[in-house]
DRENNU-276973 format. One record per residue: x, y, z of N, C-alpha, C in turn. Coordinates in steps of 0.2 Angstrom, whole numbers, plus 5000, padded with zeros to 4 digits. Atoms other than C-alpha are relative to their C-alpha. Layout:
REM DRENNU-276973
XYZXYZXYZ...
END
This chain:
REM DRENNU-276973
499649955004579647125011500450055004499549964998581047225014500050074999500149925000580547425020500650024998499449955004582247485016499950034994500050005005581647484999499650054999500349925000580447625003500350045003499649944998581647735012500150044994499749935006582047905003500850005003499249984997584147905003500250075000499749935000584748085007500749995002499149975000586548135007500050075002499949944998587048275017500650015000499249995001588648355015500250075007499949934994589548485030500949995001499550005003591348535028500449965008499750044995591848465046499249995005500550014994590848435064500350035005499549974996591848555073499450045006500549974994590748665088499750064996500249955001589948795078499249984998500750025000588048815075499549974995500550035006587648745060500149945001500450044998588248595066500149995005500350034993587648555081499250034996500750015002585948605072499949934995500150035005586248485059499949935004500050064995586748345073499350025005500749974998584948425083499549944995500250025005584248365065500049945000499750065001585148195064499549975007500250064994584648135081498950024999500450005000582748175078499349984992500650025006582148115060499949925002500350045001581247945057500349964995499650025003582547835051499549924997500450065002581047705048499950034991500449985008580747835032500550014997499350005005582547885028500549955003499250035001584147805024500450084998499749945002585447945028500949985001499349995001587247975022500350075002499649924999588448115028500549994999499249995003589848155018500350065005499349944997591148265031500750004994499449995004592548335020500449995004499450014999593748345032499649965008500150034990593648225050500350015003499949964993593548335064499550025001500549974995592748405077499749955004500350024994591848395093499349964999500850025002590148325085500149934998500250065001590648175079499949955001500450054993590348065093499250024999500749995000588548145091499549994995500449985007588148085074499749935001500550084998586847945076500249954999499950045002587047775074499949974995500650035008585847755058500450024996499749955008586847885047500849955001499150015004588447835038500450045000499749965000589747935039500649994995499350005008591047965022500350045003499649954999592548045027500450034993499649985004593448165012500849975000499349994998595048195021500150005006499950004994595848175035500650065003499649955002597148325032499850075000500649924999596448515037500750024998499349955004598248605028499649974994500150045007597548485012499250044998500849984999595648535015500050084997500149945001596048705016500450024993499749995005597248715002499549994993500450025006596048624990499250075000500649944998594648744998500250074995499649965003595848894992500150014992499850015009596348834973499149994998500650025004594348784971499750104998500249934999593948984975500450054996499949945002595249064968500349984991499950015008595748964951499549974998500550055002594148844949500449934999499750085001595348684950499849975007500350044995594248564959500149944998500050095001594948384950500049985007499950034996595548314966499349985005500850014998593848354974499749944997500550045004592848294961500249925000499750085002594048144959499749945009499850004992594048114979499349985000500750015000592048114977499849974998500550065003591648014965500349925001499850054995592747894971499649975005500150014994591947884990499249974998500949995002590047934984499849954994500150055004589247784974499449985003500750004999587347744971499750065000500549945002585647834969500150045007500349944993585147974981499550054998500749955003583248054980500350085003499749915001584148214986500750015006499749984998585648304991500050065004500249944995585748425005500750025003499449994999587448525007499850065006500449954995586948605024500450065003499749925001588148755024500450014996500049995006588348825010500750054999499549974999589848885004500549954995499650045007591448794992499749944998500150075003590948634996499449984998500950025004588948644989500449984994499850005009590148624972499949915002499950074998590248434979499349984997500550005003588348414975500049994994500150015008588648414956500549954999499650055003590048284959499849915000500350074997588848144966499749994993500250025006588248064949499149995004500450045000587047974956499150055004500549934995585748144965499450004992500649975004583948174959500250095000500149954997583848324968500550045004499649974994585048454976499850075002499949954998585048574988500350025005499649974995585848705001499750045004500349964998585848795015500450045004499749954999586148955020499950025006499950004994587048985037500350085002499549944998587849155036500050074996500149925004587649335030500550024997499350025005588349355015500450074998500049935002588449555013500550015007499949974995588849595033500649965004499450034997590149445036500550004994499549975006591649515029500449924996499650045002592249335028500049974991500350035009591149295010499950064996500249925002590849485008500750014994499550005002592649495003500149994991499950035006592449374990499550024994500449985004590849424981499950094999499749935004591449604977500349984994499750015007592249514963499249974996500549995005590749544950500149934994500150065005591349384938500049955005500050064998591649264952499249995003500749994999589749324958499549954995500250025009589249274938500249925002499750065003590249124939499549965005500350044997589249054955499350014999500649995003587649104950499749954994500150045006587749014933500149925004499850084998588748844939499749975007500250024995588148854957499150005001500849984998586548934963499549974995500450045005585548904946499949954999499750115000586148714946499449985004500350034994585148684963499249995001500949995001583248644967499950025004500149954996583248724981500350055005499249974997584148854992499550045006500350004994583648865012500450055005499849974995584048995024499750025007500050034995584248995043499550055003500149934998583349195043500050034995500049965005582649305034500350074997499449975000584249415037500549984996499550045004585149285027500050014996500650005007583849265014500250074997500049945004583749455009500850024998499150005002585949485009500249964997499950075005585949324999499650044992500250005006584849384986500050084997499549975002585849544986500450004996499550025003587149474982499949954991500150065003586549314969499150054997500950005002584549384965499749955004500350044999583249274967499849954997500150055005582849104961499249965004500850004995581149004962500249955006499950064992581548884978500350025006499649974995581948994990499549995009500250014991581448975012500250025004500049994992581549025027499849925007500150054996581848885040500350015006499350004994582448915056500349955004499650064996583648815066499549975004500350054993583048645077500550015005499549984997583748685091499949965006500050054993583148545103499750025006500249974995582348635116499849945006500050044997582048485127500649985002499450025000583848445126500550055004499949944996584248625131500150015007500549994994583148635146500549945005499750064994583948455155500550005000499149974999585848495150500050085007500149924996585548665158499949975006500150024993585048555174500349935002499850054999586248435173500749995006499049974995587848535183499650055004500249924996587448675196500650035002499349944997588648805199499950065003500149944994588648945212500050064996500349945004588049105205500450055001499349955000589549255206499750065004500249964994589349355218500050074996500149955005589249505205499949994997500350005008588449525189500249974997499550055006588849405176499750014993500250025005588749415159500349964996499850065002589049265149500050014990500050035005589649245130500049934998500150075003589649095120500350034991499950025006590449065102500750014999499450015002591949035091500350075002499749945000593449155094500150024996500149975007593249245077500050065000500149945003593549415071499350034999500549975002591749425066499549995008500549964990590949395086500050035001500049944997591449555090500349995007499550014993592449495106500650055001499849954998593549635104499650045003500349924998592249765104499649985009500250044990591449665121500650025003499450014994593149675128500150095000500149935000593249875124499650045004500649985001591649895129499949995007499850044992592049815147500350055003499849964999593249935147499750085003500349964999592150075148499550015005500250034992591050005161500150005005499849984996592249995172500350065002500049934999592750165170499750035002500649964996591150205175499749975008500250004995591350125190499449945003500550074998590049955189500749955003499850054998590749795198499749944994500450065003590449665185500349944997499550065004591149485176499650004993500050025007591049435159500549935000499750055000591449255157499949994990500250025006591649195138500249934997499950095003591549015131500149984993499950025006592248955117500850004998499450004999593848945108500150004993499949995006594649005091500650014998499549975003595849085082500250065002499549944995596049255092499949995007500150014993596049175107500850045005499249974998598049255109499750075001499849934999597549435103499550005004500349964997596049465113500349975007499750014993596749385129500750065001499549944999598249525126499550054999500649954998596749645124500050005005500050014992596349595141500350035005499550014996597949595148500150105000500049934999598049795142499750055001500349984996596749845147499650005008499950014996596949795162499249965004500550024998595349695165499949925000500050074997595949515171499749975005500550014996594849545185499249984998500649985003593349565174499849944995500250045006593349455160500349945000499650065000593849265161499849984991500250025005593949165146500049905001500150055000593348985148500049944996499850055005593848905133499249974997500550035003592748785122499649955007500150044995591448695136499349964996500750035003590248545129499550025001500750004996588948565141500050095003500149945000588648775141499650005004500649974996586948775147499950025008500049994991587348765168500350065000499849935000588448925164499550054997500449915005587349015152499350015006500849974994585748985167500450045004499849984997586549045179500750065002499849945002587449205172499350045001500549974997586349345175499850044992500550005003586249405157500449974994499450035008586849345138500050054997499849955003587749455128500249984993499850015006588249435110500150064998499849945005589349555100500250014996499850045009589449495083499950044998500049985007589749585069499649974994500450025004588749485059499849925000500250074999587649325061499349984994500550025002586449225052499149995004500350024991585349155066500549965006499650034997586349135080499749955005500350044996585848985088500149995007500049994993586549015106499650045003500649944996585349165108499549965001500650055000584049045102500049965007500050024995584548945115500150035009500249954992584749085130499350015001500650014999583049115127499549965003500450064997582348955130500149995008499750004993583448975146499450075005500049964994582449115151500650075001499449944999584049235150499750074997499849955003584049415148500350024993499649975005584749485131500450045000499849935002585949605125500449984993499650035011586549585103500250085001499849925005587249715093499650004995500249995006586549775078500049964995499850045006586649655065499549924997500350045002585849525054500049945004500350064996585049375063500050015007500249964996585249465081499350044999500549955001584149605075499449974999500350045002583049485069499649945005500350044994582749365085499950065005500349974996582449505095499850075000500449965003581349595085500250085001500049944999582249755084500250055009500149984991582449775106499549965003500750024997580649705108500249955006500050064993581449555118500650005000499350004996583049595123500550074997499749944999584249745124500350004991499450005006585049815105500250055001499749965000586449885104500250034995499549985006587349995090500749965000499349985000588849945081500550045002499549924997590050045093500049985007499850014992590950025110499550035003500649954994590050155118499449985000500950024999588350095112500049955003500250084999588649905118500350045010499849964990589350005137499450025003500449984997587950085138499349955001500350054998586749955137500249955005499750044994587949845148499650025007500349934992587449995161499449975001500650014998585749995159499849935003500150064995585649805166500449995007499950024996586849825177499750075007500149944993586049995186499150005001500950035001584049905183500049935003500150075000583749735193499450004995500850025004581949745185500150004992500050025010582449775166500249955000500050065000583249605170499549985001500350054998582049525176499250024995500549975008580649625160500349944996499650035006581849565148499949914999500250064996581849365156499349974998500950035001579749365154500250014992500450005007580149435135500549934997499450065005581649295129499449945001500650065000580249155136499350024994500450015005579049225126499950004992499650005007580149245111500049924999499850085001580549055114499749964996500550055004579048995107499950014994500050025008579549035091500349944997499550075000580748885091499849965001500250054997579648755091500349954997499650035005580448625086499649944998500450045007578948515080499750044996499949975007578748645068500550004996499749995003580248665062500249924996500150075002580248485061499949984994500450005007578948475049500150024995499849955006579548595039500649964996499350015002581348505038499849924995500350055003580248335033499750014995500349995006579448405020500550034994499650005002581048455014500149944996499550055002581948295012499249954998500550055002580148215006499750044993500349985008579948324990500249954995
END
């Protein structure tokens, strides 16, 4: 007899495969379920990004579009007038056959895609991003009918809705209420995967302090107020680097930030790097200065490293390191995020405090729990 016929088929939906943390958890995901029990689909709207080489061999991959001006435009009219034919038309074309459930793994225009697969028992979503604190959605959900409108046609519609932290969760249910299927799941994050990347390069350790960023060049990391915040450190006369990984959309202004404050010696910027983990060990602390996260799953990942901490203020930060309890927090504010720079860089020993608390944080990340949790999902 042929077992395909007891696989559970899941469809997973994600707007591209680009370097951000939802996917690379979703690809985490992918490389780790038991394709003997499912049969999986991944619909990407638009085909891109660095991930897509990493998407398993078992899964199928549907492409929407191949056109990111067309993606985004259609993104745009869906949000501001509700004209989704082209979607829907586009969808139900691709998408054909059953599916015991759909799973749109960052939540956001394209969950509406879910409603256009005929063929779905079950759907649902998940929430990667704070919806109150990142101005990017904040924006939008100050209009009081479009709130109503997703509510009714969206949220309501779904049988379940999954967030990455309970930072996410509560701002979510701010904005929307609450409905009955709500979670907390936090990210897989690979931890074994982590640990042997991290030992696959060795790089010479900086003859000065290093602190090491990681993430998109966005408005909401907070990479200005790090680059200000540099600024004032220096004026107080520390010796130190800042390296930062990644690569975005202000990768112009804040390199001209840079440039005016006169801290070319201080601050490299290293661009997008596959393989992060030999830089982030080998940095003396991680620093994140986001304005607003989810769960950010590099800290998750510095942790496992053993690294030091230093966040700001803000959901999913606050959150993983409970407050300060395992790693330095800082306020919203240049001066606050300087002044904790200090403290690390005028204490060997709060590094090396700090260090014993991220390993002990780690072990909330287990990733055969969270495992189980993600199969009891996709098995309801």
């Amino acid at each position: 007899m042929d077992n395909t016929t007891t696989k559970r088929k899941i469809i997973f939906i994600i707007p591209s495969l680009t370097g951000g943390g939802a996917e690379r958890t979703l690809i985490n995901l992918l490389q780790k379920l038991d394709y003997t029990k499912f049969e999986i689909d991944l619909l990407v709207v638009l085909k891109d990004g660095v991930y897509l080489e990493n998407v398993p061999n078992e899964v199928k991959c549907i492409f929407l579009y191949h056109n990111k001006m067309l993606v985004r435009t259609l993104a745009w009219l869906q949000k501001k007038t509700g004209f989704n034919y082209l979607l829907r038309k586009t969808t139900e074309n691709k998408i054909r056959g059953q599916y015991d459930l759909g799973i749109s793994f960052l939540d956001g225009n394209f969950t509406d895609l879910l409603f256009f697969i005929k063929g779905l028992k079950k759907r649902c979503t998940w929430v990667h991003s704070s919806y109150k604190t990142n101005r990017n959605f904040a924006k939008f959900y100050e209009n009081t009918k479009y709130v109503q409108k997703l509510k009714e046609e969206r949220y309501g519609r779904l049988d379940g809705i999954y967030f990455v932290s309970n930072d996410a969760k509560e701002e979510f249910i701010e904005v929307f209420g609450t409905y009955p299927k709500m979670e907390v799941i936090y990210n897989i994050i690979d931890t074994e995967s982590v640990l042997i990347k991290a030992e696959s390069e060795t790089y010479s350790k900086h003859s000065i302090f290093e602190f090491v960023a990681l993430g998109s060049l966005l408005t909401v990391k907070g990479f200005d107020r790090l680059i200000r915040a540099s600024k004032i450190v220096k004026e107080k006369g520390f010796n130190f680097k800042v390296s930062i990984l990644g690569s975005g959309a202000e990768k112009n202004n804040l390199e001209s930030l840079v440039k005016e404050n006169n801290l070319k010696e201080n601050i490299d910027f290293l661009g997008f790097v596959s393989n992060p983990y030999p830089l982030l060990k080998k940095a003396d602390v991680f620093i994140m200065s986001s304005v607003s996260e989810a769960l950010p799953t590099v800290l998750c990942e510095a942790m496992i490293l053993g690294k030091a901490t230093l966040v700001t203020n803000c959901s999913g930060c606050r959150e993983i390191v409970e407050n300060g309890q395992y790693g330095l927090m800082a306020d919203q504010s240049d001066q606050s995020l300087a002044e904790n720079m200090i403290k690390y860089l005028s204490d060997p020993n709060l590094v090396v405090y700090y260090e014993l608390q991220s390993l002990e944080r780690a072990e909330l990340f287990d990733d055969k729990l969270v495992l189980e949790a993600y199969n009891k999902i996709l098995n309801q």
